[in-house]
mmCIF file of the N, C-alpha and C atoms, coordinates in Angstrom:
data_MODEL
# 
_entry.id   MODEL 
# 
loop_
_atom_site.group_PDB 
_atom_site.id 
_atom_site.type_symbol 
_atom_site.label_atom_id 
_atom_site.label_alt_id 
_atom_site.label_comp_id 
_atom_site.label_asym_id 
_atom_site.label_entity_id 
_atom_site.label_seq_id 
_atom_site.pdbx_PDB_ins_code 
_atom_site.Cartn_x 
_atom_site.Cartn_y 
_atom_site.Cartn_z 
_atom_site.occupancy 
_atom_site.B_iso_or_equiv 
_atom_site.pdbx_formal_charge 
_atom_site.auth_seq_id 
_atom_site.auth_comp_id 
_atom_site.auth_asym_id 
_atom_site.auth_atom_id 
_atom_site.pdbx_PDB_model_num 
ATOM 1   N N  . UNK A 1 1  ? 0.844   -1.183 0.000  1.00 0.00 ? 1  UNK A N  1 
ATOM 2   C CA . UNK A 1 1  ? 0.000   0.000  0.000  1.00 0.00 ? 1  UNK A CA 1 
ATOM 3   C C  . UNK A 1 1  ? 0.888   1.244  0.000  1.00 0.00 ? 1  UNK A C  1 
ATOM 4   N N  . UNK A 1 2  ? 0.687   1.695  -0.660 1.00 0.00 ? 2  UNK A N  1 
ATOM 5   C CA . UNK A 1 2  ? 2.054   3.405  -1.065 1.00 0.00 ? 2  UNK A CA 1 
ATOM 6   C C  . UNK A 1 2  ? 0.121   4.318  -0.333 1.00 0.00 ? 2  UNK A C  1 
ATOM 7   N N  . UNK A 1 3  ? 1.058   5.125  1.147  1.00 0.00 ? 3  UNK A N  1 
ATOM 8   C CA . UNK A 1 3  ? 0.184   6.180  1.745  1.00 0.00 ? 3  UNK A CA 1 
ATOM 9   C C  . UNK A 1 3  ? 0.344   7.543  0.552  1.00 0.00 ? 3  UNK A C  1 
ATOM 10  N N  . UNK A 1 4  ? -0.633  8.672  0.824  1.00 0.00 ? 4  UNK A N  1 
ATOM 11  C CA . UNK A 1 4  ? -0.929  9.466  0.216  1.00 0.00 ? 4  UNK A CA 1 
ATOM 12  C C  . UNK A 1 4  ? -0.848  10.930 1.057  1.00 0.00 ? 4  UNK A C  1 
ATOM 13  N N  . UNK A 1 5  ? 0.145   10.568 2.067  1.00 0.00 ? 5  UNK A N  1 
ATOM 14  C CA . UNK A 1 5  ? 0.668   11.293 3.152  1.00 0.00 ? 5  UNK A CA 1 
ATOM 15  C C  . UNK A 1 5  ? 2.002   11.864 3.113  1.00 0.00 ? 5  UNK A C  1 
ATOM 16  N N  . UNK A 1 6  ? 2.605   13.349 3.711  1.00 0.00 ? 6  UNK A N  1 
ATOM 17  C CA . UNK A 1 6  ? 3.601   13.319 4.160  1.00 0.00 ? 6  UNK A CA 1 
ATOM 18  C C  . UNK A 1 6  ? 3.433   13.994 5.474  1.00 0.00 ? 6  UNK A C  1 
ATOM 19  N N  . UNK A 1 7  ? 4.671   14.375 6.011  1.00 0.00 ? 7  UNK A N  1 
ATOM 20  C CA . UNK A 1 7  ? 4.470   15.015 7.287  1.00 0.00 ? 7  UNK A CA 1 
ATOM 21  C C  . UNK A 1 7  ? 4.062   16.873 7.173  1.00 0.00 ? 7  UNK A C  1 
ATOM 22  N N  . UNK A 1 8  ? 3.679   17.444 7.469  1.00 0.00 ? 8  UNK A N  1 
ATOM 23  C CA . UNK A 1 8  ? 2.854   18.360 7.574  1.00 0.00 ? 8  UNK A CA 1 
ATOM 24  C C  . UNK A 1 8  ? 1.304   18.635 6.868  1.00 0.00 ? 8  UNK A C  1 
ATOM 25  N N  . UNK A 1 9  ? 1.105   17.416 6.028  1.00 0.00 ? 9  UNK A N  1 
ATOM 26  C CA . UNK A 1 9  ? -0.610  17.596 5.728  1.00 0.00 ? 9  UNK A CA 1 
ATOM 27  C C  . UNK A 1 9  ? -1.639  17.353 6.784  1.00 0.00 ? 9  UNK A C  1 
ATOM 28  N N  . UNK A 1 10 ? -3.104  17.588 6.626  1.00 0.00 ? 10 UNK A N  1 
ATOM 29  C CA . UNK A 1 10 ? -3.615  17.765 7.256  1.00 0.00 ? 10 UNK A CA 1 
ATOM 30  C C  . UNK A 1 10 ? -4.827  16.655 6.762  1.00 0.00 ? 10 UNK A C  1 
ATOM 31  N N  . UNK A 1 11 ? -5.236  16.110 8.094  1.00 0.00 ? 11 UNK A N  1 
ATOM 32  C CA . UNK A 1 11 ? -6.479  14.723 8.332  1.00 0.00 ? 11 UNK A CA 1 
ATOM 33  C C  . UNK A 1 11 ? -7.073  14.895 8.795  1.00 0.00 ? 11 UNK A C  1 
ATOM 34  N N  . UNK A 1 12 ? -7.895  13.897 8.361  1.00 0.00 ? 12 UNK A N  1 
ATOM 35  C CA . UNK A 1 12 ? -9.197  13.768 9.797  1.00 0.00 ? 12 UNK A CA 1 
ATOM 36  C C  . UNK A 1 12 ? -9.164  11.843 9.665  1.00 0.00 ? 12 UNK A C  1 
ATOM 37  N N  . UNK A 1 13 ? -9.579  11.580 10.765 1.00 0.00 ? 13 UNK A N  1 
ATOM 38  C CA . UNK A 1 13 ? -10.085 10.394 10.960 1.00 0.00 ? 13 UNK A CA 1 
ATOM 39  C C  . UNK A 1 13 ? -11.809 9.902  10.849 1.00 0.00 ? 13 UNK A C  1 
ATOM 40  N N  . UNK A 1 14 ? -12.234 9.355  9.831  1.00 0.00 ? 14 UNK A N  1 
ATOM 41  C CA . UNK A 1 14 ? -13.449 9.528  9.692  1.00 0.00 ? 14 UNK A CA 1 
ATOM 42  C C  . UNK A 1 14 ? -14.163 8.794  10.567 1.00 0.00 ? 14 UNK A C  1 
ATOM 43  N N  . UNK A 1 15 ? -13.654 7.914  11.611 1.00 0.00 ? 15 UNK A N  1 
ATOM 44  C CA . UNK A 1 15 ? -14.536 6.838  12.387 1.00 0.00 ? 15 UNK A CA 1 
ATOM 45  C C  . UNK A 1 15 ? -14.178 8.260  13.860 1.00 0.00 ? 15 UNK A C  1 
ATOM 46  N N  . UNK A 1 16 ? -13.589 9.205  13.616 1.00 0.00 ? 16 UNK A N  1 
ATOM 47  C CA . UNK A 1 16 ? -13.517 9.459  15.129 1.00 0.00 ? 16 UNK A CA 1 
ATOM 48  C C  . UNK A 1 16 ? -13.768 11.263 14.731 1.00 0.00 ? 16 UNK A C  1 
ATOM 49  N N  . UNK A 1 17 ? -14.708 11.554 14.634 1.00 0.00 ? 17 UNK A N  1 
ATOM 50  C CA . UNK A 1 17 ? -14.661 13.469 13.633 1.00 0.00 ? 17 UNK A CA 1 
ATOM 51  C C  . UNK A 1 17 ? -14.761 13.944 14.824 1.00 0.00 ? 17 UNK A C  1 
ATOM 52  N N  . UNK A 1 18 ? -14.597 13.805 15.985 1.00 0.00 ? 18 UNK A N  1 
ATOM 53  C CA . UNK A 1 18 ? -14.597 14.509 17.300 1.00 0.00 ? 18 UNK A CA 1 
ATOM 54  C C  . UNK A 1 18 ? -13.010 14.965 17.774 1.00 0.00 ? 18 UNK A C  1 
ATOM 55  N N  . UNK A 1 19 ? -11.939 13.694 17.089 1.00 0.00 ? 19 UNK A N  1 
ATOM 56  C CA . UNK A 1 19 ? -10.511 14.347 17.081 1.00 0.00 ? 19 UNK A CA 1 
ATOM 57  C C  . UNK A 1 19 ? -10.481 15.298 16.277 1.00 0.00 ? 19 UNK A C  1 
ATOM 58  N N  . UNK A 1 20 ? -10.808 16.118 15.698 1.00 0.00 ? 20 UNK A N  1 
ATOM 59  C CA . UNK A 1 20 ? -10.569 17.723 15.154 1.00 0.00 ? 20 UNK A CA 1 
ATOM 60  C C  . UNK A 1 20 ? -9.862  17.305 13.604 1.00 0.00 ? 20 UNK A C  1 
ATOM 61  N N  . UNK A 1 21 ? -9.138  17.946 13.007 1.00 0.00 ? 21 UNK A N  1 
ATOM 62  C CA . UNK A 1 21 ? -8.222  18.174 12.100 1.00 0.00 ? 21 UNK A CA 1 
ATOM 63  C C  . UNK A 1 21 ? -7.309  17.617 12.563 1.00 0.00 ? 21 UNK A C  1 
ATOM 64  N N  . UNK A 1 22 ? -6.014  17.332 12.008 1.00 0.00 ? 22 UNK A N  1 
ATOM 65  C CA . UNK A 1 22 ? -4.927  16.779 12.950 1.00 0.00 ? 22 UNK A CA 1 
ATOM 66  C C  . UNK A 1 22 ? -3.492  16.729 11.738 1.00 0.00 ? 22 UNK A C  1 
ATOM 67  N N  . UNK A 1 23 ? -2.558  16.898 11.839 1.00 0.00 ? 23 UNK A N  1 
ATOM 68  C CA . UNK A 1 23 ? -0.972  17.351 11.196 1.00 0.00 ? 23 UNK A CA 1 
ATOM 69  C C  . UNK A 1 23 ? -0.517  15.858 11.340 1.00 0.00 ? 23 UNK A C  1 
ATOM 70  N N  . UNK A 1 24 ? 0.018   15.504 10.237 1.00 0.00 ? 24 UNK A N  1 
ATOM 71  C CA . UNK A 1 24 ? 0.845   14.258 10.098 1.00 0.00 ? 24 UNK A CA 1 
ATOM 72  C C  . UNK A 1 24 ? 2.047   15.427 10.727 1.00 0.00 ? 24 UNK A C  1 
ATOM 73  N N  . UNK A 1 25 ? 2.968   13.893 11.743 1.00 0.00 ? 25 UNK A N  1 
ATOM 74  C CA . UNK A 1 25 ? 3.801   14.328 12.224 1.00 0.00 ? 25 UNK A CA 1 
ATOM 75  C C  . UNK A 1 25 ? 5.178   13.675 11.127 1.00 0.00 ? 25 UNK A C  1 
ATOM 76  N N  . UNK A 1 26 ? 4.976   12.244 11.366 1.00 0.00 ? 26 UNK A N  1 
ATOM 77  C CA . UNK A 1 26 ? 6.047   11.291 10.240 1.00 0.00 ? 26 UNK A CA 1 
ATOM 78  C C  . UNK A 1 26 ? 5.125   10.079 10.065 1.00 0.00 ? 26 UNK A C  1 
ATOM 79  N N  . UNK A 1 27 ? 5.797   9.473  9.318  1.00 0.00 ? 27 UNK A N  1 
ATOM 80  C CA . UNK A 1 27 ? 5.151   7.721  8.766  1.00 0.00 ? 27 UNK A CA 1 
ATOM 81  C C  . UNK A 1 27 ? 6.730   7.212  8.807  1.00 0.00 ? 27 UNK A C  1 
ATOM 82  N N  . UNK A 1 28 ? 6.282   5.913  9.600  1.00 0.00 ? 28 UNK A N  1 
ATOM 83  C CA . UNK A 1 28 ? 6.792   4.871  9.476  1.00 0.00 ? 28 UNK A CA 1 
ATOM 84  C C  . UNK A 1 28 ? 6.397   3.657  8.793  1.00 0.00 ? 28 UNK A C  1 
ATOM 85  N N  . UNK A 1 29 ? 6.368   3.302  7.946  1.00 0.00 ? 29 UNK A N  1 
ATOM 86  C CA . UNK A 1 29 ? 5.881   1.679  7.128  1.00 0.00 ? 29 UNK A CA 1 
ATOM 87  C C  . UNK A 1 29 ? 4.703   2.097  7.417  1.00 0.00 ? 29 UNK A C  1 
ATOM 88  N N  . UNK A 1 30 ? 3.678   1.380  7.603  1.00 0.00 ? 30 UNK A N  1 
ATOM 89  C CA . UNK A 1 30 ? 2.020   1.989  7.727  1.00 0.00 ? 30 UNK A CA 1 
ATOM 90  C C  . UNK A 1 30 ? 1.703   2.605  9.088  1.00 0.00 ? 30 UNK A C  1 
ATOM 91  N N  . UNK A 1 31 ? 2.707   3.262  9.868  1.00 0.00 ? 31 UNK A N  1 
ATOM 92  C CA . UNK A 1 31 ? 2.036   4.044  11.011 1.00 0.00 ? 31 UNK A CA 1 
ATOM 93  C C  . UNK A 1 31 ? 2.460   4.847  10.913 1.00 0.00 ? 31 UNK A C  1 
ATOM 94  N N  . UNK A 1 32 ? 1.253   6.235  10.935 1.00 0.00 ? 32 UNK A N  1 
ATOM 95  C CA . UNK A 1 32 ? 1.507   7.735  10.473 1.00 0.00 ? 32 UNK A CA 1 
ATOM 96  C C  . UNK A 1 32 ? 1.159   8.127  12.038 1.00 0.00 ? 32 UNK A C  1 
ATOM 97  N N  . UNK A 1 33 ? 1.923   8.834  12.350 1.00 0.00 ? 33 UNK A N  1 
ATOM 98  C CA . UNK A 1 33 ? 1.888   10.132 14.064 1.00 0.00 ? 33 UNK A CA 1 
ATOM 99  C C  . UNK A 1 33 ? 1.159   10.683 13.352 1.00 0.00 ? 33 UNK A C  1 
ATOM 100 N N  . UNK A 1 34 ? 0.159   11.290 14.058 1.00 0.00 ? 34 UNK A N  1 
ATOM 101 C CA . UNK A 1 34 ? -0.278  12.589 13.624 1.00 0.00 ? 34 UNK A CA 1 
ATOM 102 C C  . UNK A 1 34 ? -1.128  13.097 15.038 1.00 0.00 ? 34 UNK A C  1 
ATOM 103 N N  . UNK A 1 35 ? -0.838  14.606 14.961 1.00 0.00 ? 35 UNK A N  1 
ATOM 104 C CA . UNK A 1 35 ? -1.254  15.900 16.004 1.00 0.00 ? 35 UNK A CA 1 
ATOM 105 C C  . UNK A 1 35 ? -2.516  16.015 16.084 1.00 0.00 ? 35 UNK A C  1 
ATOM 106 N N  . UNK A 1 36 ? -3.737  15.906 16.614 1.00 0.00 ? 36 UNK A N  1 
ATOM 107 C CA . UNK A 1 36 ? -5.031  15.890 16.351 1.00 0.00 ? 36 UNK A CA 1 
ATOM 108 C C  . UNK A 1 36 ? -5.247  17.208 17.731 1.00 0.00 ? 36 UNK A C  1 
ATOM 109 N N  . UNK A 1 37 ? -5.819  17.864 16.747 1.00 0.00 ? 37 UNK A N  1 
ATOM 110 C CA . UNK A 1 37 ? -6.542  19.125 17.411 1.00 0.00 ? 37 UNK A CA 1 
ATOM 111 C C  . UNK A 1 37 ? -7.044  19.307 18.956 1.00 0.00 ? 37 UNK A C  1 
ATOM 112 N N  . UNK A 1 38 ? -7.671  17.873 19.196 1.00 0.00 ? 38 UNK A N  1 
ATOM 113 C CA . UNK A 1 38 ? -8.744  17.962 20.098 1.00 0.00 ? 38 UNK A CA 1 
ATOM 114 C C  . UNK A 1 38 ? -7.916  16.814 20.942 1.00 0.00 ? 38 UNK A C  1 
ATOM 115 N N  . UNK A 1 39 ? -7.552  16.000 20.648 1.00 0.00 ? 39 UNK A N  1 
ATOM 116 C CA . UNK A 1 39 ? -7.146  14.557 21.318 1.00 0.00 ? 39 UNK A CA 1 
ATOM 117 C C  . UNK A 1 39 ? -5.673  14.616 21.349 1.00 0.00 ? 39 UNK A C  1 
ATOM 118 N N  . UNK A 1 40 ? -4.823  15.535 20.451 1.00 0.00 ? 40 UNK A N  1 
ATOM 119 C CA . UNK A 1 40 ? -3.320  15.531 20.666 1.00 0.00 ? 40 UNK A CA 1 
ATOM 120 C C  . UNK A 1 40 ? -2.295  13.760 19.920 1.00 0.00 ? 40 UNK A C  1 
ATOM 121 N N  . UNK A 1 41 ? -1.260  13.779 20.056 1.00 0.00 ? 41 UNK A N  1 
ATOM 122 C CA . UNK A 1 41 ? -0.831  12.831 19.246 1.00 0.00 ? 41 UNK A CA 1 
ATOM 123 C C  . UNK A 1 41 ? -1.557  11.280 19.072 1.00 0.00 ? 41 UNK A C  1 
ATOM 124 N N  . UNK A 1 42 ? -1.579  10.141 17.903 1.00 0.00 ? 42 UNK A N  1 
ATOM 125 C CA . UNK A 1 42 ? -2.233  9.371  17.898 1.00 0.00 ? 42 UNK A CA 1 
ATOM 126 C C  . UNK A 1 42 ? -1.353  8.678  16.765 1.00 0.00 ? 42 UNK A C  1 
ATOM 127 N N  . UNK A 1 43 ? -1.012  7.602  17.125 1.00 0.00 ? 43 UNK A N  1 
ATOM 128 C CA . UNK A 1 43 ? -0.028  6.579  16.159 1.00 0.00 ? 43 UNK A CA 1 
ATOM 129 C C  . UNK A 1 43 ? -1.889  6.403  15.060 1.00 0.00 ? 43 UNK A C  1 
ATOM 130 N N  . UNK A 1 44 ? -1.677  6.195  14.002 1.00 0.00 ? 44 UNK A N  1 
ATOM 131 C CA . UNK A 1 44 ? -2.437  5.270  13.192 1.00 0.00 ? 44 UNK A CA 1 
ATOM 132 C C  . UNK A 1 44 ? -2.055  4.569  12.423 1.00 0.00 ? 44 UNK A C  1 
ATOM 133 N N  . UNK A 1 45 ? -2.297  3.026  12.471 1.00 0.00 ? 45 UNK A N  1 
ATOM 134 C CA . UNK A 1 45 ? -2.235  2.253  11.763 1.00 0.00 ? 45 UNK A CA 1 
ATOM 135 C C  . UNK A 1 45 ? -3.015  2.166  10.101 1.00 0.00 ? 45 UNK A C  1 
ATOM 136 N N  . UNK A 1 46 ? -2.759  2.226  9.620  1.00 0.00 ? 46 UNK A N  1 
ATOM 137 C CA . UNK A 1 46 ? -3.089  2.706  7.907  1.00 0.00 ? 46 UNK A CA 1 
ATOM 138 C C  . UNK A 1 46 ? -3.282  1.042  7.521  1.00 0.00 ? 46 UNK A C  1 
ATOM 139 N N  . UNK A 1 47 ? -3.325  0.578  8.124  1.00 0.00 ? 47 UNK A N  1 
ATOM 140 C CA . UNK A 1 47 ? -4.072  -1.062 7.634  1.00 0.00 ? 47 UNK A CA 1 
ATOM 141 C C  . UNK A 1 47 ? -5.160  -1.107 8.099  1.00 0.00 ? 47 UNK A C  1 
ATOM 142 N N  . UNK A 1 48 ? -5.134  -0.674 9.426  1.00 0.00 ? 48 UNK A N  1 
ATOM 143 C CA . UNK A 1 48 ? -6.990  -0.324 10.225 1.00 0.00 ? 48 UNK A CA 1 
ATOM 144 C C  . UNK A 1 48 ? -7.954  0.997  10.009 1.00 0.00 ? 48 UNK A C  1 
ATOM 145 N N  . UNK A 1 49 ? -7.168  2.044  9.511  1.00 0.00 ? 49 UNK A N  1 
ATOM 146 C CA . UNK A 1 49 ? -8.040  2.867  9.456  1.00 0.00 ? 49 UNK A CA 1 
ATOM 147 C C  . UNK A 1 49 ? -7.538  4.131  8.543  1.00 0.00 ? 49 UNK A C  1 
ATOM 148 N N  . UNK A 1 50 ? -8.510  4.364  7.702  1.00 0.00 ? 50 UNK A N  1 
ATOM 149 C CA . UNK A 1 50 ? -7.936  5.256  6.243  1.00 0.00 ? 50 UNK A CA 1 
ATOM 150 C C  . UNK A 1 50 ? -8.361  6.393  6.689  1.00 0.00 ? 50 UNK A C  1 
ATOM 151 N N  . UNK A 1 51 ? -6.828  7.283  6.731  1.00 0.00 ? 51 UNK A N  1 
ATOM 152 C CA . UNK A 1 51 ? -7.290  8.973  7.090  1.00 0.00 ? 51 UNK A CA 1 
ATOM 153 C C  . UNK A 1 51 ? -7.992  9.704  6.162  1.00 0.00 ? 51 UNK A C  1 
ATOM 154 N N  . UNK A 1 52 ? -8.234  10.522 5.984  1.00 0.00 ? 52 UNK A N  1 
ATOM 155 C CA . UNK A 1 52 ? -8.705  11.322 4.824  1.00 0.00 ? 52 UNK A CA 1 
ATOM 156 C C  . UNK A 1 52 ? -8.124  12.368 4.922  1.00 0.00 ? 52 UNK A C  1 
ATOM 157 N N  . UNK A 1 53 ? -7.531  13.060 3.825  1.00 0.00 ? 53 UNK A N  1 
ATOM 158 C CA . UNK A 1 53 ? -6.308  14.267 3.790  1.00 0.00 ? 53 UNK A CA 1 
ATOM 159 C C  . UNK A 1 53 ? -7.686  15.460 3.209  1.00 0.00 ? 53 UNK A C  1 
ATOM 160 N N  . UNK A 1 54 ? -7.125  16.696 3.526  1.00 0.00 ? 54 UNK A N  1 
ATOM 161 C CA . UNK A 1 54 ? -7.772  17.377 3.657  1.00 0.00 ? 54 UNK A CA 1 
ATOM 162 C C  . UNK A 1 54 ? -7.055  18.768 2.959  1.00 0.00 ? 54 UNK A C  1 
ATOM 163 N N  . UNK A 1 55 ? -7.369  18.584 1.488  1.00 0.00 ? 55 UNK A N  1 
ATOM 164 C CA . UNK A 1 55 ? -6.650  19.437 0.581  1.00 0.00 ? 55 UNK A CA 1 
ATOM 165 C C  . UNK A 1 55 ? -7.281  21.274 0.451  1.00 0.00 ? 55 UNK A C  1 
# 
């Protein structure tokens, strides 16, 4: 799976829209850090759950 991420774009998590917006921090192999507005850092696994970038 090639992500559609780098570090400073901007997500949301669609199973959780109460974490805010949120900043990729880095990706490692399929786990992207990212800064979430409301909830603060959050490893995601990109096999369990597809961010949505926010162009």
């Amino acid at each position: 799976m090639i992500l559609d991420y780098e570090p400073g774009d901007k997500v949301t998590n669609p199973n959780k829209k109460e974490w805010g917006i949120g900043q990729v921090q880095s990706i490692i192999g399929e786990k992207v850090t990212v800064n979430f507005e409301n909830v603060g850092k959050k490893v995601i696994n990109t096999k369990n759950i597809e961010l949505k970038k926010i162009y």
